[in-house]
C-alpha positions as CSV (number, residue, x, y, z in Angstrom):
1,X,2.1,151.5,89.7
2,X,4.5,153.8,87.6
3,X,7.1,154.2,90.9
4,X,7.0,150.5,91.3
5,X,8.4,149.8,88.3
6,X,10.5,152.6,88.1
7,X,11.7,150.8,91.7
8,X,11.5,147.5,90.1
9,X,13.8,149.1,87.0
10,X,16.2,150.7,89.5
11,X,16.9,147.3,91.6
12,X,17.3,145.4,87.9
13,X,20.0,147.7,87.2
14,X,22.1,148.0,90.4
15,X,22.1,144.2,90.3
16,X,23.1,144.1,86.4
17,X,26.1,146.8,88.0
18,X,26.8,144.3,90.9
19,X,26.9,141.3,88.3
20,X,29.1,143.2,86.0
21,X,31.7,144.5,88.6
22,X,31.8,141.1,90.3
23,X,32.5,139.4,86.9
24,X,34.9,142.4,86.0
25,X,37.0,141.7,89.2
26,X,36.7,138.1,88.8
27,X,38.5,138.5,85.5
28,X,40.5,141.0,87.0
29,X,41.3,138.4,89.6
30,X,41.4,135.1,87.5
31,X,44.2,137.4,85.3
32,X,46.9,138.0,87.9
33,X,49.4,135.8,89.6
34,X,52.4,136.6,92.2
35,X,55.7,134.8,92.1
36,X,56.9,135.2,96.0
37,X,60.1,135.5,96.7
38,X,62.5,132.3,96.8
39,X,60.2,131.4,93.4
40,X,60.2,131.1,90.0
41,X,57.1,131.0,87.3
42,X,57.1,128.8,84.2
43,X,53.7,130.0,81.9
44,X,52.2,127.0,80.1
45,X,49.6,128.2,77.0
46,X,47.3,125.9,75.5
47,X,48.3,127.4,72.2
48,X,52.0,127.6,72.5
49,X,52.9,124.7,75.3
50,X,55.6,125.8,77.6
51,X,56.6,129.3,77.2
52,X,60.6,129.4,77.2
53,X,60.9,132.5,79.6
54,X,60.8,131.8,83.5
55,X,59.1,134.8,85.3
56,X,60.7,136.3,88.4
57,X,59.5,138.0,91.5
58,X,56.3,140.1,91.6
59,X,52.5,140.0,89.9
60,X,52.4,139.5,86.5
61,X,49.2,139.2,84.2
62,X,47.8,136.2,81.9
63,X,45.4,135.6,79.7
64,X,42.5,133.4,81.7
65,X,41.7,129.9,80.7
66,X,44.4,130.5,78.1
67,X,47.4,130.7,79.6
68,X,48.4,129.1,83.6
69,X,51.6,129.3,85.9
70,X,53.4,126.7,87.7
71,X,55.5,127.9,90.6
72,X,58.7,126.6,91.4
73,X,60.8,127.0,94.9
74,X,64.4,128.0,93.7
75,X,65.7,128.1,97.1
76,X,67.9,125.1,98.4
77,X,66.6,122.5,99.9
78,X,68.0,118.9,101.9
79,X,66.8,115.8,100.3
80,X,68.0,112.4,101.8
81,X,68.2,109.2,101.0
82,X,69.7,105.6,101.8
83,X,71.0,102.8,99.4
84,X,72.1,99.0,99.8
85,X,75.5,98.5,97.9
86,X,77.4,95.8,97.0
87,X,81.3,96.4,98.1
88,X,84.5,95.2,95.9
89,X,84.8,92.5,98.3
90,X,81.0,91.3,97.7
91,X,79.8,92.7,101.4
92,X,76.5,94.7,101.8
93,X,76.7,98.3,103.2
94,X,73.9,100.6,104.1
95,X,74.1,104.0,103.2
96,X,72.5,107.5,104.1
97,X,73.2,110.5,101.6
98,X,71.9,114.1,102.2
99,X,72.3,116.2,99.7
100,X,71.1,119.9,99.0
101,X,69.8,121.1,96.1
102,X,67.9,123.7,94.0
103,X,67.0,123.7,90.2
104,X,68.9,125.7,87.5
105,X,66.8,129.4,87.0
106,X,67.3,129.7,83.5
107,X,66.2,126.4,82.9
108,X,63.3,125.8,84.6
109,X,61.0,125.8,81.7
110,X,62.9,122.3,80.1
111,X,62.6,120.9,83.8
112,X,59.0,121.6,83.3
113,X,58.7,119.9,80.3
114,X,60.8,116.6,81.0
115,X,59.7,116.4,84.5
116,X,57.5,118.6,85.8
117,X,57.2,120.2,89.0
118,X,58.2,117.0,91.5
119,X,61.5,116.7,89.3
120,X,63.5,116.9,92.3
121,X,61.9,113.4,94.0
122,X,62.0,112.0,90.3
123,X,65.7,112.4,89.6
124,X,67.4,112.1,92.7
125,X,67.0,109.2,94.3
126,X,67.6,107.5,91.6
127,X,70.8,108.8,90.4
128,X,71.8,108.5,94.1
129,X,71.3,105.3,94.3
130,X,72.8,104.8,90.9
131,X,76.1,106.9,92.3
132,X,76.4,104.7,95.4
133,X,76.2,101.4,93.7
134,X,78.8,102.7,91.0
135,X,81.4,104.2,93.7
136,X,81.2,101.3,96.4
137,X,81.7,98.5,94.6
138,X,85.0,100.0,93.6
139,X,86.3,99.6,97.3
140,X,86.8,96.5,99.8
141,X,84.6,97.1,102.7
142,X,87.3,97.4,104.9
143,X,88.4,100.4,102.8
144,X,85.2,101.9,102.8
145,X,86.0,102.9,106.7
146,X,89.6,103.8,106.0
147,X,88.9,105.8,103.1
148,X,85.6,107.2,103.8
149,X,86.8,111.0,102.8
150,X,88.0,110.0,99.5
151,X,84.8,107.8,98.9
152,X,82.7,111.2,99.8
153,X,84.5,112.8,96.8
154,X,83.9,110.1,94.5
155,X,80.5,110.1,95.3
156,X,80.2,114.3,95.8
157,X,82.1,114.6,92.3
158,X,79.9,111.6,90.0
159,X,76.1,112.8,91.6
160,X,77.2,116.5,91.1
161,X,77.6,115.8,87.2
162,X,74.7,113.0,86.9
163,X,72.2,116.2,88.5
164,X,73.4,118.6,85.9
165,X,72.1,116.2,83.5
166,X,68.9,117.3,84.4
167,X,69.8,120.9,84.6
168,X,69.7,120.5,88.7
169,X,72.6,122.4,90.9
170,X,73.8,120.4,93.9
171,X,75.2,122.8,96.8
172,X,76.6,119.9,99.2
173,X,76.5,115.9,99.0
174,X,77.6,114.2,102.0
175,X,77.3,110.6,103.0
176,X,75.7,110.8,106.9
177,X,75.7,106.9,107.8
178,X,77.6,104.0,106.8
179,X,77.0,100.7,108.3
180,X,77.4,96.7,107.7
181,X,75.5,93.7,108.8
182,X,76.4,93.3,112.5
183,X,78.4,89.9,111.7
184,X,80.8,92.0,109.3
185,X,81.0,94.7,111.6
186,X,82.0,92.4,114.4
187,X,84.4,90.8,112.9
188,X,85.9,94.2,111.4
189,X,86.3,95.4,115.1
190,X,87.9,92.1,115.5
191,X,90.5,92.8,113.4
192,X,90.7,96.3,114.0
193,X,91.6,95.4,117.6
194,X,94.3,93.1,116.5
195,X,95.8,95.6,114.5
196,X,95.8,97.6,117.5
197,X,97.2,94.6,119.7
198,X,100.0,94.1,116.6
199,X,101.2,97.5,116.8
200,X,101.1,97.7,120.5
201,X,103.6,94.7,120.2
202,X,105.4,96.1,117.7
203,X,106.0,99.3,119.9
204,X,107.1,97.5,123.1
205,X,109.4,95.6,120.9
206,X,110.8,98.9,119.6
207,X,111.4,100.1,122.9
208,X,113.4,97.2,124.2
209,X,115.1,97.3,121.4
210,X,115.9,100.9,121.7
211,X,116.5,100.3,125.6
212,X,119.3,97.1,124.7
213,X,121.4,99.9,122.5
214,X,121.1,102.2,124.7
215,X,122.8,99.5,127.4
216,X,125.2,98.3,124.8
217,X,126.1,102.0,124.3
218,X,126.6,102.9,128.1
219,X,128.4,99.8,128.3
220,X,130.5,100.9,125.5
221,X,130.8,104.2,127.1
222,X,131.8,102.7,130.7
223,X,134.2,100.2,129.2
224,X,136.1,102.7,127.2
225,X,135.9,105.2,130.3
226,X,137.3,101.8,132.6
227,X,140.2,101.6,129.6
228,X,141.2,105.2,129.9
229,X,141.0,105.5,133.2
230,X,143.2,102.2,133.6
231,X,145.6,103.5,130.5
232,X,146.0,106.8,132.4
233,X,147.2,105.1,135.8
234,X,149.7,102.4,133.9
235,X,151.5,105.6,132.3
236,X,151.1,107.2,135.9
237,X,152.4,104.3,137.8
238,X,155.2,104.0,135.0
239,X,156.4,107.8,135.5
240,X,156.3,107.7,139.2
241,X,158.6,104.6,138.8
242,X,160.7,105.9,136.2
243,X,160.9,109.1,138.5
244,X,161.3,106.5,141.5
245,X,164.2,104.3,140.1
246,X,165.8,108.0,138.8
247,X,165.8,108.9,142.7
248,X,166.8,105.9,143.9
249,X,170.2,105.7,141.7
250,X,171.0,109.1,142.8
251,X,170.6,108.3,146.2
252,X,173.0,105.5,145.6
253,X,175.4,107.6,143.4
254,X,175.9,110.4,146.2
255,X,176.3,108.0,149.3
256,X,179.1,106.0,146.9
257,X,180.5,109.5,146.5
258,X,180.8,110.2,150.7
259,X,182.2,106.9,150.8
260,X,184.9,107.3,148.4
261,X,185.4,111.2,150.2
């Protein structure tokens, strides 16, 4: 009877033991977190809200039920979007914008609080859109194709400083697709290929022109050539005669002069 309960006793305690080291590393457990790398930690405490220091790489400890972390991804990432804008000219372009981006570290906590941990999908589509609509309907859609580069910067430059607004870095903004309705864009290749047909014209009238100077030139050239050439045998023609007539009176001279002999 007396080593049965001194079994019983035993058993009691080595699960008390068990109970106590499972709820010992379940506190242990519940009172670490690990920030991987590429990620930040903002610490919210149901006493003090949204502590203002962001927590780096490696396990850290908190105070369970107290305190939790919320893990951000700080490394860049592609986000893209598309837009239907209203040009100068009142014409409707579809757009495509990729951009790449990644939060500001050191301000992570106020992203936290104004937005949360989605404040990426929040902000920026939005201000994309916003951005597109502002910087196309400053432009004719025609210019939209001519001056697509500077159109990139405007956009690049105005959604690079809307995103710092909400403390979010943007490493590259590029518009990937531009298109019209398929009427528009018809009758834009339309004129494009008149263009083309104008300046074509424009060339081979260039080129005659170019070919009827260089004619009246070499005509020139051969006419003043003719002249010389023509000036050159009068005077030659004119000295052999002088030279002739000179010959001619001294032939006479001496034959008077036998004569008279």
């Amino acid at each position: 009877m007396g080593s049965s309960q001194a079994a019983v006793s035993f058993l009691t305690n080595i699960a008390r033991a068990a109970f106590g080291l499972g709820a010992a590393a379940s506190v242990l457990n519940a009172s670490l977190y690990t920030v991987d790398g590429g990620e930040r930690a903002v610490l919210f405490d149901r006493f003090r809200g949204v502590i203002d220091d962001t927590v780096g790489e490696g396990t850290h400890f908190l105070i369970p039920w107290l305190q939790k972390p919320f893990i951000f991804d700080i490394r860049t990432r592609p986000h893209t979007f598309s837009s239907v804008s209203g040009t100068k000219d009142l014409q409707m372009v579809n757009l495509s914008l990729r951009v790449l981006s990644r939060p500001e570290i050191s301000r992570l906590p106020d992203i936290f609080k104004t937005l949360g941990l989605e404040y990426d999908e929040k902000v920026l589509p939005s201000i994309g859109n916003e951005v597109l609509k502002a910087v196309v309907a400053q432009f004719n859609a025609d210019q939209l194709l001519t001056e697509r580069p500077h159109v990139s910067a405007l956009v690049r430059e105005s959604l690079v400083r809307r995103a710092k607004d909400f403390n979010i870095v943007l490493d590259d903004v590029a518009i990937t697709h531009l298109s019209y309705s398929p009427e528009f864009s018809k009758a834009v290749e339309q004129k494009q290929v008149a263009q083309q047909e104008a300046e074509r014209s424009k060339f081979v009238v260039a080129k005659a022109e170019q070919e009827r100077r260089a004619a009246i030139i070499r005509a020139e050239g051969e006419s003043e050539s003719a002249k010389l050439i023509s000036d050159a045998t009068s005077a030659a023609e004119h000295a052999f005669g002088s030279q002739f007539e000179s010959l001619n009176e001294l032939g006479i001279f001496v034959g008077v002069h036998r004569t008279e002999g």
